[in-house]
N, C-alpha and C positions, 0 to 999 in steps of 0.2 A: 450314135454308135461309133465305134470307135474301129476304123476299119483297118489299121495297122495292124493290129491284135489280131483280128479275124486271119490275116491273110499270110500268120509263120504259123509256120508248120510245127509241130510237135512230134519229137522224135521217140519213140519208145527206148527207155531203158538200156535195153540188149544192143540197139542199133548205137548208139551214143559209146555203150563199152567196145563195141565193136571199130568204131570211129577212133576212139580214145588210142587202144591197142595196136593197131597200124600205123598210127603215127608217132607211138613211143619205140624209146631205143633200146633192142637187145643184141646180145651177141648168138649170132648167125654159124651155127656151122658150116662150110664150104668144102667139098671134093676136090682136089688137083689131080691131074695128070700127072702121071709120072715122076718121079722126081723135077718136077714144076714147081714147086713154091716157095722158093725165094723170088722165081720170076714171076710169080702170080702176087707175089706180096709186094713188089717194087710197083707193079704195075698198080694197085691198089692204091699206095700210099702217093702214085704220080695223080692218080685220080680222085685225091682228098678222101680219100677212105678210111674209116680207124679201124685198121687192121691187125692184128698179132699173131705172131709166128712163134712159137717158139724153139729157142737154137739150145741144143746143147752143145759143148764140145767132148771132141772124141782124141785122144792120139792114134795114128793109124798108122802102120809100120807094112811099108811098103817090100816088092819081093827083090830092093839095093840094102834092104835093112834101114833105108830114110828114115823117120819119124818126123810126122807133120799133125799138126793139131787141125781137125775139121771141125768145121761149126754144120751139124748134123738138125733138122727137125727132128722135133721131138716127137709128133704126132705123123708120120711121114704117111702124105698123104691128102694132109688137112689144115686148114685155114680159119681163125676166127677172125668175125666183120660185124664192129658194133654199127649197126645201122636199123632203118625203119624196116617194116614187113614189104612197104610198097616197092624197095628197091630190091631187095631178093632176086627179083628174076631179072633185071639188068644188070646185075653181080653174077648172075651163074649164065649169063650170055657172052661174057667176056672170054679171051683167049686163054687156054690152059686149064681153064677150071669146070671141071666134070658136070657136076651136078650141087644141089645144096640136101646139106641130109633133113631127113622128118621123119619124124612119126606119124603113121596115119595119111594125113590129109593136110599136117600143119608140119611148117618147118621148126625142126629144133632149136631150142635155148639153151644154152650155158649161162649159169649163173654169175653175175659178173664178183661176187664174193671167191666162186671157181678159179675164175680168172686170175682176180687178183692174188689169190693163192699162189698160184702156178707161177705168175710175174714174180712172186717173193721168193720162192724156193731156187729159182733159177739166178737169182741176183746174189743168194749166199753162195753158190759155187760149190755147194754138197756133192754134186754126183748123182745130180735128179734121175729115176729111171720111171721108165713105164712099163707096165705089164698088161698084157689085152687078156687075160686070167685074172678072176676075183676070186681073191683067197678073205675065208670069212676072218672076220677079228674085232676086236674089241670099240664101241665108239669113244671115240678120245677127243679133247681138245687139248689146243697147246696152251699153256697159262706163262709163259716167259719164253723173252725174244722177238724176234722180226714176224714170227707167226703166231701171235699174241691172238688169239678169240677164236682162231680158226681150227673148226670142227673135224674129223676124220675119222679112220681106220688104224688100228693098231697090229702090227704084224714083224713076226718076228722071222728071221731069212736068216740062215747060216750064223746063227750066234747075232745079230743087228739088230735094233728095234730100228722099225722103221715106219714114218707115218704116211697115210695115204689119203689123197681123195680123188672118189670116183665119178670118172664123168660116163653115166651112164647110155646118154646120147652116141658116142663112138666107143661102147665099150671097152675101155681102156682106164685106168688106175696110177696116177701121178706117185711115187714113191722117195722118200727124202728120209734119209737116218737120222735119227734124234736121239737124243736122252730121256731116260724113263723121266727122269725128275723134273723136267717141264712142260708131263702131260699128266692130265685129270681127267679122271671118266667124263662122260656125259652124263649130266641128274647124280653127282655124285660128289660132295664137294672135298673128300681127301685126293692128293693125286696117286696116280698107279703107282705100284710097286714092282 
């Protein structure tokens, strides 16, 4: 008899997925303090974290009539941390940072396709804005350009078409102007008009 065999254990299915999932990489939502995170993000990336912050800039005209250009969060407030499930709670033990958000009983994901979205729209220097209101619209992809496959929302705002995608985890809606003519419905292969 072959006592090697006898003596592993055999994991169920669920347990195995369950194993699997905690030790794979998502991105993490995170809560800051205050106008805290740029310093929650410095501290992040001094402690080998893959973090992302996203900055817009703003010009801001001070009451000498100055104008100075700020590099403003985009999400103010919030942090994404691609890392495993097991580290979660020694990320939200850290200084500055509130809490991590969830659903339920399990902590939030952002899709990292989201992600990469957001990292592209902010690198053309469009005028990215956010809205924490979901305005209904049309689903769109873009079919030319720097946001070549990526899926959305179609919305129009004072004469603009503007594309969007929603990260429905911190309720809030990424917005970038485009051109009608390098988007295509979704399940539709003419583009919009």
């Amino acid at each position: 008899m072959n006592t090697a065999k006898s003596n592993q254990t055999i994991y169920p299915r669920a347990v195995l997925e369950r194993r699997r999932k905690r030790n794979e990489k998502n991105w993490y939502i995170f809560y800051t303090s205050p106008r805290a995170e740029k310093i929650v993000y410095n501290d992040l990336l001094a402690r080998e974290y893959d973090a992302f912050l996203p900055l817009t800039r703003t010009l801001k005209v001070w009451k000498n009539r100055q104008k100075k250009l700020i590099e403003s969060p985009l999400f103010p407030g919030y942090i994404f941390v691609n890392t495993i499930m097991s580290e979660i709670y020694d990320i939200s033990r850290l200084p500055k940072i509130a809490t991590y958000i969830k659903c339920g009983q399990n902590p939030s994901v952002i899709s990292p396709n989201d992600i990469n979205t957001i990292k592209k729209m902010l690198l053309l220097e469009e005028g990215v804005s956010v809205e924490t209101t979901f305005y209904e619209g049309e689903q769109v992809k873009i079919i030319h350009g720097p946001l070549t496959g990526h899926e959305g929302i179609l919305v129009e705002q004072k004469g603009k078409t503007r594309f969007g995608i929603r990260l429905k985890e911190i309720n809030h809606t990424v917005f970038i102007n485009v051109c009608t003519n390098i988007l295509q419905k979704v399940n539709s292969p003419c583009p919009v008009k």
